[in-house]
ROKOLRO-860794 format. One record per residue (C-alpha): y, z, x; residue in three letters. Coordinates in Angstrom, 3 decimals. Each point is the difference from the previous one (the first is absolute). Example, Ala and Ser with C-alpha at 12.3 -4.5 7.8 and 13.67 -1.06 7.14 Angstrom:
[[-4.500 7.800 12.300] 'ALA']
[[3.440 -0.660 1.370] 'SER']
This chain:
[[-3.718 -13.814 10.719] 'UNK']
[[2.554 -0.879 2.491] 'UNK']
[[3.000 0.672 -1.782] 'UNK']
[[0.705 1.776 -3.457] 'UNK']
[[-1.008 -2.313 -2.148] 'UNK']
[[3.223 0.047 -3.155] 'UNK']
[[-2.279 1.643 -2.978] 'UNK']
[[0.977 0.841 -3.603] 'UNK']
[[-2.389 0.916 -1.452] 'UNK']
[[-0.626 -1.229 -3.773] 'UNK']
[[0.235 2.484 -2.821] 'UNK']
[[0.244 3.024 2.200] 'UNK']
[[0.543 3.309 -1.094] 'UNK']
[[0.974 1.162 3.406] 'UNK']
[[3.574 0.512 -1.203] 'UNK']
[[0.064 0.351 -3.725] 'UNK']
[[1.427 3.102 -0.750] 'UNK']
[[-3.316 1.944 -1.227] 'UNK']
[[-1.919 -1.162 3.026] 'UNK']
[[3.246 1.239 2.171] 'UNK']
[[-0.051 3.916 -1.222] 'UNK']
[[-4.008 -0.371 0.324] 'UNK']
[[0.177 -0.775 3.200] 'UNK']
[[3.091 2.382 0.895] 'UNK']
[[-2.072 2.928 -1.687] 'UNK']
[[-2.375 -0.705 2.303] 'UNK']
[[2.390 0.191 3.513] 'UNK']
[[2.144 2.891 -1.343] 'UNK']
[[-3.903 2.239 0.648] 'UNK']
[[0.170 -0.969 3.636] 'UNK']
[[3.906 0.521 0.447] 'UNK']
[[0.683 3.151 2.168] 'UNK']
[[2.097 3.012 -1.491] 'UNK']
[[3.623 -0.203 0.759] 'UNK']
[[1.787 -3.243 2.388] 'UNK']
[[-2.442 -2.827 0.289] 'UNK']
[[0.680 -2.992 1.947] 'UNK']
[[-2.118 -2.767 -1.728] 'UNK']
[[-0.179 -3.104 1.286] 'UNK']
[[-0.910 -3.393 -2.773] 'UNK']
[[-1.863 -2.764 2.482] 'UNK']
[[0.153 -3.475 -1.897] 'UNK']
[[2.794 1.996 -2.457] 'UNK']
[[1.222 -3.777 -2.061] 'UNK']
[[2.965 0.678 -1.558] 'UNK']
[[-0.425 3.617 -0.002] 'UNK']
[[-0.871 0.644 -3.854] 'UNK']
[[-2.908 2.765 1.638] 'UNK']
[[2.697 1.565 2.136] 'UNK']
[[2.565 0.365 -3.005] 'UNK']
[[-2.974 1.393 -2.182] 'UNK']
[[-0.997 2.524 2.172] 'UNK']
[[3.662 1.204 0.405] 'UNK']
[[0.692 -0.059 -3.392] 'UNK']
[[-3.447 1.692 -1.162] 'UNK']
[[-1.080 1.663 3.349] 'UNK']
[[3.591 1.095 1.709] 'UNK']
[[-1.206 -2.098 3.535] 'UNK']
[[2.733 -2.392 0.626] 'UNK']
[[-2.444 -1.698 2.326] 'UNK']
[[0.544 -2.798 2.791] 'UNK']
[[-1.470 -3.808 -0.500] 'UNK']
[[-1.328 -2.579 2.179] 'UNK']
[[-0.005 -3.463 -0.967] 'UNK']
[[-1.159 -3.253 1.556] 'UNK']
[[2.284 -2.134 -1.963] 'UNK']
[[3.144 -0.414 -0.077] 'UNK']
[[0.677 -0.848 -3.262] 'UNK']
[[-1.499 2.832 -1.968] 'UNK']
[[2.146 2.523 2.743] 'UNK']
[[3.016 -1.588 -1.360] 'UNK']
[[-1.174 0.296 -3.170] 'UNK']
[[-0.398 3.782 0.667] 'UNK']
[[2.817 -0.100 1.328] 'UNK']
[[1.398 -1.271 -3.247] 'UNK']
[[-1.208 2.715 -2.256] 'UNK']
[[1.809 2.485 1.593] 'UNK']
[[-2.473 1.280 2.818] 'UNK']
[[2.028 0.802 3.675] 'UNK']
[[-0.496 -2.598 2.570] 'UNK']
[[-1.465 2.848 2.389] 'UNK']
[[-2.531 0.853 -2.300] 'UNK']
[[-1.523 -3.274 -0.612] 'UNK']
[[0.172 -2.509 3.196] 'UNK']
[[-1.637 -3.450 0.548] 'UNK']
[[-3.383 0.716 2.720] 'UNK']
[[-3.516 -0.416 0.390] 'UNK']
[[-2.415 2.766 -0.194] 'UNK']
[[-1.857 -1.053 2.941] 'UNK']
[[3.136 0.666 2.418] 'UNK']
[[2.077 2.861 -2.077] 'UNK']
[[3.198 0.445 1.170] 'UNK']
[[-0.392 4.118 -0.444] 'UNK']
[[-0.420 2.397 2.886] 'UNK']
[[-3.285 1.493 0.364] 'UNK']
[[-0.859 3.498 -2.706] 'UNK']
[[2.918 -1.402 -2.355] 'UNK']
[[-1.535 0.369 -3.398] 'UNK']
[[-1.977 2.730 -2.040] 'UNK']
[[-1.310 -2.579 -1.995] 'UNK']
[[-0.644 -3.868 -0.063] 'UNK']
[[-0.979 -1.729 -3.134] 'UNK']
[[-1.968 -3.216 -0.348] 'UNK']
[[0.313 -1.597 -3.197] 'UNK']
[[-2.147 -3.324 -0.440] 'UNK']
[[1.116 -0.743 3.519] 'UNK']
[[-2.923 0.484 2.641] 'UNK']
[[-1.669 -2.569 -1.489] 'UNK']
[[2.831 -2.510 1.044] 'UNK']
[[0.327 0.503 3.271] 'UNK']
[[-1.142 -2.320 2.417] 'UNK']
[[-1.109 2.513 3.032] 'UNK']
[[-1.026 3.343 -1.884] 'UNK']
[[-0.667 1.380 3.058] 'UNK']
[[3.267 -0.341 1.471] 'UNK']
[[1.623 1.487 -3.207] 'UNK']
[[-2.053 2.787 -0.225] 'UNK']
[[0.368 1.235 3.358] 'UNK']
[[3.870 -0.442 -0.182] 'UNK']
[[-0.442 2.403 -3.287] 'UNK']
[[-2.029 2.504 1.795] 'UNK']
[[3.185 -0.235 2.970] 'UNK']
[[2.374 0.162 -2.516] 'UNK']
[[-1.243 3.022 -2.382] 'UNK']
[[0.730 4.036 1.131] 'UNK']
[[-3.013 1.639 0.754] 'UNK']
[[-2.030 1.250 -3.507] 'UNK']
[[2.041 -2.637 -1.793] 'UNK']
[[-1.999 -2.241 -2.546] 'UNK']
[[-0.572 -3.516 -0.646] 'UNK']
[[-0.613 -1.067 -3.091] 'UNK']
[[-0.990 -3.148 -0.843] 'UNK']
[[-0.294 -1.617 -3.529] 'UNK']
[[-2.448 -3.434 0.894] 'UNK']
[[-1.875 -2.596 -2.253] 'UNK']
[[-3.632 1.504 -0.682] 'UNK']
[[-2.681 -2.828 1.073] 'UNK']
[[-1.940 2.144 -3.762] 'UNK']
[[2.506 -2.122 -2.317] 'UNK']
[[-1.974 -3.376 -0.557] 'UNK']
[[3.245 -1.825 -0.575] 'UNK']
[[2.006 -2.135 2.687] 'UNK']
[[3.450 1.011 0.410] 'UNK']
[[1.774 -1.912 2.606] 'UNK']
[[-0.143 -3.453 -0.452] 'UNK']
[[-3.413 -1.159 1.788] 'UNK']
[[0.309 -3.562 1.270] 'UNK']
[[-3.119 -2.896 0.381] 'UNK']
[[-0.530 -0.908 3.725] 'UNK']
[[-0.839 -3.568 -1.134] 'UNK']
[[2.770 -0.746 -2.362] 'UNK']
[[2.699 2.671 0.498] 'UNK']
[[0.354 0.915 -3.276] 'UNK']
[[0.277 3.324 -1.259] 'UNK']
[[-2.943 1.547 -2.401] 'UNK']
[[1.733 1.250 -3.050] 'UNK']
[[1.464 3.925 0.388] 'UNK']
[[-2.771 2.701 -1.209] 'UNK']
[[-2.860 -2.626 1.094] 'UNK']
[[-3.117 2.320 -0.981] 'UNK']
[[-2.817 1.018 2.547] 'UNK']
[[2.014 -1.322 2.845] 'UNK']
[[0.693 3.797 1.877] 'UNK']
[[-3.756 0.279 -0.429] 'UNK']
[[-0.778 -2.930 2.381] 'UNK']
[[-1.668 0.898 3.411] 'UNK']
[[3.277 -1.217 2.031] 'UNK']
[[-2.592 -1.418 2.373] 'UNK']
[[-0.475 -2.609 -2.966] 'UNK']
[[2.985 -0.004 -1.582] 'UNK']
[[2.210 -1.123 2.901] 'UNK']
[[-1.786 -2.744 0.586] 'UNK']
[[0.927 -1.318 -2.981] 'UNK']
[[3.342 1.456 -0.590] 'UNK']
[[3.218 1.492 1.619] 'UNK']
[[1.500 3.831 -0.773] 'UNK']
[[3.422 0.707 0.800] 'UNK']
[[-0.410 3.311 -0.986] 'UNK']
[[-2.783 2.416 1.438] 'UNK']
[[-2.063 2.278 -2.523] 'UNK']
[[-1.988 3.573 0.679] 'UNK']
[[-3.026 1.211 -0.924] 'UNK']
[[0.847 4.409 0.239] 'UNK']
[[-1.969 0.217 2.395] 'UNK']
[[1.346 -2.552 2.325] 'UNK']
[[3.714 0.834 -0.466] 'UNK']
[[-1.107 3.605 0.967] 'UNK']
[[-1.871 -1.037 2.803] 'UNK']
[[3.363 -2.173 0.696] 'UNK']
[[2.022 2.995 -0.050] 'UNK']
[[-2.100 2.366 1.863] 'UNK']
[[-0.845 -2.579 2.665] 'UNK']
[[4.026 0.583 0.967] 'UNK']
[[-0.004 3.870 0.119] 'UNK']
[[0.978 0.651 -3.296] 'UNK']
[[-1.873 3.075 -1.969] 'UNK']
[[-1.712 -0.845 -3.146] 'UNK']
[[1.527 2.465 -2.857] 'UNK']
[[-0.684 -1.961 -3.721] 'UNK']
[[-0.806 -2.855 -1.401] 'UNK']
[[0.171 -1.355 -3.822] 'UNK']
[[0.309 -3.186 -1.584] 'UNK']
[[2.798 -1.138 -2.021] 'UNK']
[[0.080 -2.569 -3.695] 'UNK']
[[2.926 -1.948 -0.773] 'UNK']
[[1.630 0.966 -2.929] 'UNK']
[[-0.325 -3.039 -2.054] 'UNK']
[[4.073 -0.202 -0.209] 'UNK']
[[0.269 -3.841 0.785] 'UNK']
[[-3.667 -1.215 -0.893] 'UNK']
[[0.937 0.967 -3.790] 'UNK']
[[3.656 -1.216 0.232] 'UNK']
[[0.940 2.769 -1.463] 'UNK']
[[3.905 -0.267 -0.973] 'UNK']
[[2.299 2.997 0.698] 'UNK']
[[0.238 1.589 -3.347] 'UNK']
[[-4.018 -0.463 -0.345] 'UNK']
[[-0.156 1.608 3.055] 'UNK']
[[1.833 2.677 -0.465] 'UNK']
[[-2.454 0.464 -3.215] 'UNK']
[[-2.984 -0.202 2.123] 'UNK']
[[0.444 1.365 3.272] 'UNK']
[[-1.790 3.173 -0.958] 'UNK']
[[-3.209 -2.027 -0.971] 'UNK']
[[0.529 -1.904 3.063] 'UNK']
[[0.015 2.972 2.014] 'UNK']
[[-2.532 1.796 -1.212] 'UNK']
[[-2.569 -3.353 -0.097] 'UNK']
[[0.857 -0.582 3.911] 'UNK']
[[-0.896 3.824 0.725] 'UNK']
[[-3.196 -0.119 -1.369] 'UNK']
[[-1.167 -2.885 1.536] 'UNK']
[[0.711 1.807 2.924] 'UNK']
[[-2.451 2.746 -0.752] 'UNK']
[[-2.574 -1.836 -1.821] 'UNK']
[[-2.937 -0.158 2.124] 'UNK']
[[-0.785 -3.562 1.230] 'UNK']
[[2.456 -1.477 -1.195] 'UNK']
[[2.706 1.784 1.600] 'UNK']
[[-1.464 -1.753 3.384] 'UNK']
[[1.383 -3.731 -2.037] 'UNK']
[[3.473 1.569 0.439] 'UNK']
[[2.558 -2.936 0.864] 'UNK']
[[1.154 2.250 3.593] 'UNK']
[[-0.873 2.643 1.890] 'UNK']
[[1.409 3.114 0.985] 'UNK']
[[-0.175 1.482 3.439] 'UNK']
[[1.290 3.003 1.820] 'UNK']
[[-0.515 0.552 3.514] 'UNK']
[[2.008 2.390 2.714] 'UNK']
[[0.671 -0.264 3.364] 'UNK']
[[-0.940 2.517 1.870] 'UNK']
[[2.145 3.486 0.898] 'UNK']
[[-0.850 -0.225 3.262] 'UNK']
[[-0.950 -2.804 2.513] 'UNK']
Protein backbone atom coordinates (compact mmCIF):
# COMPACT_ATOMS: atom_id res chain seq x y z
CA UNK A 1 0.00 0.00 0.00
CA UNK A 2 1.86 2.93 -1.20
CA UNK A 3 -0.70 5.39 -1.36
CA UNK A 4 -4.45 5.43 -0.09
CA UNK A 5 -5.91 3.44 -2.30
CA UNK A 6 -9.75 5.61 -3.24
CA UNK A 7 -12.26 2.94 -1.41
CA UNK A 8 -16.07 3.02 -1.12
CA UNK A 9 -16.99 0.53 0.17
CA UNK A 10 -20.26 -1.34 -1.22
CA UNK A 11 -23.38 -1.44 0.90
CA UNK A 12 -21.77 -0.02 3.97
CA UNK A 13 -23.43 0.80 6.97
CA UNK A 14 -20.58 2.89 8.19
CA UNK A 15 -22.72 6.02 7.79
CA UNK A 16 -26.35 5.10 7.79
CA UNK A 17 -27.87 6.82 10.43
CA UNK A 18 -28.48 3.72 12.94
CA UNK A 19 -24.93 2.54 12.50
CA UNK A 20 -23.86 6.44 13.18
CA UNK A 21 -25.58 6.78 16.89
CA UNK A 22 -24.20 3.03 17.44
CA UNK A 23 -21.07 3.94 16.92
CA UNK A 24 -21.34 7.55 18.64
CA UNK A 25 -22.85 5.68 21.79
CA UNK A 26 -19.94 3.95 21.83
CA UNK A 27 -17.21 7.22 21.80
CA UNK A 28 -19.46 9.41 24.02
CA UNK A 29 -18.17 6.33 27.11
CA UNK A 30 -14.60 7.32 26.44
CA UNK A 31 -15.24 11.22 26.13
CA UNK A 32 -13.79 13.06 29.23
CA UNK A 33 -16.18 15.19 31.57
CA UNK A 34 -16.35 18.77 30.64
CA UNK A 35 -14.05 20.51 27.30
CA UNK A 36 -12.75 17.76 25.12
CA UNK A 37 -10.63 18.38 22.23
CA UNK A 38 -11.35 15.39 19.86
CA UNK A 39 -9.62 14.99 17.00
CA UNK A 40 -11.56 12.72 13.66
CA UNK A 41 -8.31 11.14 11.60
CA UNK A 42 -9.67 10.10 8.02
CA UNK A 43 -13.01 12.43 9.13
CA UNK A 44 -14.75 12.29 5.01
CA UNK A 45 -17.10 14.78 4.88
CA UNK A 46 -17.51 15.06 8.49
CA UNK A 47 -21.07 13.28 8.97
CA UNK A 48 -19.16 11.52 12.44
CA UNK A 49 -18.02 14.95 13.56
CA UNK A 50 -21.60 16.60 13.08
CA UNK A 51 -23.13 13.45 14.90
CA UNK A 52 -21.16 13.59 17.76
CA UNK A 53 -21.88 17.38 18.16
CA UNK A 54 -25.29 17.08 17.66
CA UNK A 55 -25.77 13.82 19.96
CA UNK A 56 -22.53 14.05 22.10
CA UNK A 57 -21.97 18.12 22.53
CA UNK A 58 -17.98 17.57 21.06
CA UNK A 59 -17.73 19.87 18.19
CA UNK A 60 -14.64 17.90 17.28
CA UNK A 61 -11.71 18.66 14.69
CA UNK A 62 -11.27 16.42 11.27
CA UNK A 63 -8.48 15.29 9.24
CA UNK A 64 -8.90 14.37 5.80
CA UNK A 65 -6.65 13.10 3.03
CA UNK A 66 -8.80 14.30 0.28
CA UNK A 67 -9.62 17.16 -0.82
CA UNK A 68 -12.79 16.73 -2.08
CA UNK A 69 -14.69 15.30 0.83
CA UNK A 70 -12.98 18.56 3.05
CA UNK A 71 -14.82 20.73 0.72
CA UNK A 72 -17.59 18.79 0.99
CA UNK A 73 -17.40 19.31 4.81
CA UNK A 74 -16.83 22.32 4.21
CA UNK A 75 -20.11 22.49 2.39
CA UNK A 76 -22.35 21.24 5.09
CA UNK A 77 -21.64 23.85 7.25
CA UNK A 78 -18.50 22.55 9.28
CA UNK A 79 -15.62 25.63 9.94
CA UNK A 80 -12.66 25.39 7.75
CA UNK A 81 -10.41 25.21 11.04
CA UNK A 82 -12.09 22.35 12.23
CA UNK A 83 -11.82 20.13 9.33
CA UNK A 84 -8.45 20.71 7.13
CA UNK A 85 -7.01 18.67 4.19
CA UNK A 86 -3.65 16.38 5.87
CA UNK A 87 -2.32 13.10 6.27
CA UNK A 88 -2.29 11.29 9.47
CA UNK A 89 1.14 10.16 9.11
CA UNK A 90 2.56 13.91 9.28
CA UNK A 91 -0.36 15.83 11.42
CA UNK A 92 -0.12 19.25 11.26
CA UNK A 93 -1.04 19.53 15.30
CA UNK A 94 1.49 20.39 17.98
CA UNK A 95 2.45 17.68 20.18
CA UNK A 96 -0.42 16.78 23.53
CA UNK A 97 -3.21 18.60 21.32
CA UNK A 98 -6.12 16.28 21.72
CA UNK A 99 -7.96 14.36 24.63
CA UNK A 100 -9.17 12.09 22.24
CA UNK A 101 -8.51 10.74 18.62
CA UNK A 102 -11.01 8.62 16.88
CA UNK A 103 -10.38 6.06 14.16
CA UNK A 104 -13.29 5.17 12.26
CA UNK A 105 -12.69 2.40 9.46
CA UNK A 106 -9.50 4.29 8.80
CA UNK A 107 -6.30 2.36 10.14
CA UNK A 108 -6.93 -0.11 7.88
CA UNK A 109 -6.29 2.38 4.92
CA UNK A 110 -3.32 3.69 5.62
CA UNK A 111 -0.38 2.85 3.83
CA UNK A 112 2.44 3.13 6.78
CA UNK A 113 0.42 2.26 10.09
CA UNK A 114 3.31 2.75 11.84
CA UNK A 115 3.94 6.17 10.92
CA UNK A 116 0.25 7.08 11.73
CA UNK A 117 0.15 5.61 14.87
CA UNK A 118 3.09 7.13 16.28
CA UNK A 119 2.00 10.64 14.98
CA UNK A 120 -1.38 9.76 17.13
CA UNK A 121 0.50 8.82 20.16
CA UNK A 122 2.56 12.60 19.49
CA UNK A 123 -0.47 14.16 18.91
CA UNK A 124 -2.87 12.90 21.91
CA UNK A 125 -2.55 14.66 25.77
CA UNK A 126 -1.30 12.34 28.09
CA UNK A 127 -4.32 9.69 29.45
CA UNK A 128 -6.17 10.61 26.28
CA UNK A 129 -7.78 7.60 24.32
CA UNK A 130 -7.75 6.22 20.97
CA UNK A 131 -10.39 4.58 19.80
CA UNK A 132 -10.50 2.82 16.88
CA UNK A 133 -13.56 1.26 15.07
CA UNK A 134 -11.59 -1.44 12.35
CA UNK A 135 -12.90 -4.33 10.04
CA UNK A 136 -12.84 -7.65 12.24
CA UNK A 137 -10.73 -10.41 10.18
CA UNK A 138 -14.14 -12.88 12.36
CA UNK A 139 -16.69 -11.57 9.54
CA UNK A 140 -16.24 -14.22 6.65
CA UNK A 141 -17.35 -11.66 4.11
CA UNK A 142 -14.98 -9.43 1.83
CA UNK A 143 -15.61 -5.87 2.09
CA UNK A 144 -13.30 -3.84 0.07
CA UNK A 145 -13.20 -4.75 -3.29
CA UNK A 146 -10.45 -7.68 -3.51
CA UNK A 147 -8.81 -7.71 -6.93
CA UNK A 148 -7.23 -11.08 -9.02
CA UNK A 149 -3.40 -10.71 -9.46
CA UNK A 150 -3.76 -12.49 -12.85
CA UNK A 151 -6.62 -10.68 -14.39
CA UNK A 152 -7.21 -7.50 -12.34
CA UNK A 153 -10.57 -7.91 -11.82
CA UNK A 154 -12.32 -7.37 -8.76
CA UNK A 155 -14.09 -10.52 -6.82
CA UNK A 156 -17.63 -9.50 -6.25
CA UNK A 157 -18.19 -7.28 -2.72
CA UNK A 158 -19.03 -9.72 0.40
CA UNK A 159 -16.88 -12.60 -1.42
CA UNK A 160 -17.36 -15.37 1.43
CA UNK A 161 -14.35 -17.12 3.26
CA UNK A 162 -11.96 -14.68 1.78
CA UNK A 163 -10.88 -12.79 5.48
CA UNK A 164 -10.38 -16.40 6.54
CA UNK A 165 -7.48 -17.02 4.08
CA UNK A 166 -3.92 -17.47 5.61
CA UNK A 167 -2.64 -14.05 3.89
CA UNK A 168 0.49 -16.09 3.29
CA UNK A 169 -1.85 -17.86 0.60
CA UNK A 170 -4.12 -15.49 -0.20
CA UNK A 171 -1.75 -12.81 -1.52
CA UNK A 172 -0.34 -14.84 -3.75
CA UNK A 173 -3.23 -15.05 -5.49
CA UNK A 174 -4.86 -11.79 -4.86
CA UNK A 175 -4.34 -8.03 -3.98
CA UNK A 176 -6.01 -6.11 -0.66
CA UNK A 177 -6.22 -2.53 -0.65
CA UNK A 178 -7.53 -2.57 2.57
CA UNK A 179 -5.80 -4.34 5.65
CA UNK A 180 -8.01 -6.55 8.10
CA UNK A 181 -7.37 -7.57 12.07
CA UNK A 182 -7.66 -10.45 13.83
CA UNK A 183 -8.28 -8.75 17.95
CA UNK A 184 -5.52 -9.90 18.80
CA UNK A 185 -3.27 -8.46 16.23
CA UNK A 186 -4.78 -4.94 16.18
CA UNK A 187 -4.09 -5.03 20.01
CA UNK A 188 -0.79 -6.21 19.66
CA UNK A 189 -0.66 -3.26 16.87
CA UNK A 190 -1.66 -0.80 19.33
CA UNK A 191 0.32 -1.82 22.26
CA UNK A 192 3.45 -2.36 20.17
CA UNK A 193 3.27 1.81 19.94
CA UNK A 194 2.83 2.57 23.71
CA UNK A 195 -0.66 2.70 23.84
CA UNK A 196 -2.51 0.96 27.06
CA UNK A 197 -4.96 -1.69 26.34
CA UNK A 198 -8.44 -0.58 28.15
CA UNK A 199 -11.54 -2.63 26.07
CA UNK A 200 -12.27 -4.31 23.35
CA UNK A 201 -15.77 -5.47 21.67
CA UNK A 202 -16.91 -6.22 18.36
CA UNK A 203 -19.39 -4.36 16.47
CA UNK A 204 -22.57 -5.80 13.63
CA UNK A 205 -23.78 -3.63 11.03
CA UNK A 206 -27.13 -2.73 11.35
CA UNK A 207 -28.58 -4.18 8.29
CA UNK A 208 -29.78 -0.44 7.18
CA UNK A 209 -28.55 -0.69 3.46
CA UNK A 210 -28.30 -4.62 3.00
CA UNK A 211 -32.30 -4.61 3.41
CA UNK A 212 -32.83 -1.33 1.44
CA UNK A 213 -34.87 -0.33 3.80
CA UNK A 214 -36.75 3.03 2.59
CA UNK A 215 -37.10 5.95 5.06
CA UNK A 216 -40.59 5.54 6.26
CA UNK A 217 -39.83 1.57 6.66
CA UNK A 218 -37.10 2.58 8.53
CA UNK A 219 -38.40 4.68 10.69
CA UNK A 220 -40.91 1.56 11.39
CA UNK A 221 -38.10 -0.70 12.04
CA UNK A 222 -35.28 0.89 13.55
CA UNK A 223 -36.19 -0.47 16.95
CA UNK A 224 -36.02 -4.14 15.60
CA UNK A 225 -32.95 -3.15 13.90
CA UNK A 226 -31.45 -2.01 16.96
CA UNK A 227 -32.22 -4.40 19.16
CA UNK A 228 -31.18 -7.48 16.45
CA UNK A 229 -27.58 -5.69 16.04
CA UNK A 230 -27.20 -5.61 20.02
CA UNK A 231 -27.68 -9.03 20.49
CA UNK A 232 -25.50 -10.24 18.07
CA UNK A 233 -23.15 -8.41 19.93
CA UNK A 234 -23.64 -10.42 23.07
CA UNK A 235 -24.46 -13.69 21.69
CA UNK A 236 -21.66 -15.90 22.37
CA UNK A 237 -19.77 -16.96 19.19
CA UNK A 238 -21.33 -15.26 17.11
CA UNK A 239 -20.74 -11.93 18.39
CA UNK A 240 -16.88 -12.70 17.30
CA UNK A 241 -18.65 -12.66 13.20
CA UNK A 242 -19.33 -8.98 14.00
CA UNK A 243 -18.74 -6.88 10.66
CA UNK A 244 -15.92 -4.37 12.90
CA UNK A 245 -14.27 -4.17 15.83
CA UNK A 246 -14.13 -1.98 18.63
CA UNK A 247 -11.01 -0.91 20.41
CA UNK A 248 -10.03 1.38 23.20
CA UNK A 249 -6.61 1.98 24.16
CA UNK A 250 -4.87 5.07 26.28
CA UNK A 251 -1.79 6.59 26.17
CA UNK A 252 -0.12 6.70 28.98
CA UNK A 253 -0.31 9.63 31.98
CA UNK A 254 3.06 9.69 32.23
CA UNK A 255 6.11 8.97 29.93
Amino acid sequence: MDQYPDIEVDGSDTDAPLNVARRVAIVRQYLPPGDCRLLDCGCGAGGYLMALEEQAGVPGYGLEFEQKKVDTAHARGLHPSRVIQGDIQAMPYPDSSFDTVLLNEVLEHVPDQQAGLDEIHRVLKPGGHLLVFSPNRGYPFETHGVRRKSSGKSLPFHTPFIPWLPLRIATRWLDFPARNYWPAELRSLLKAHGFEYRHHQFVWQTFENLTGLQPAWMRATKGTLRRLSLVLEKTPLIRRMGISQFVAVQKPSRP
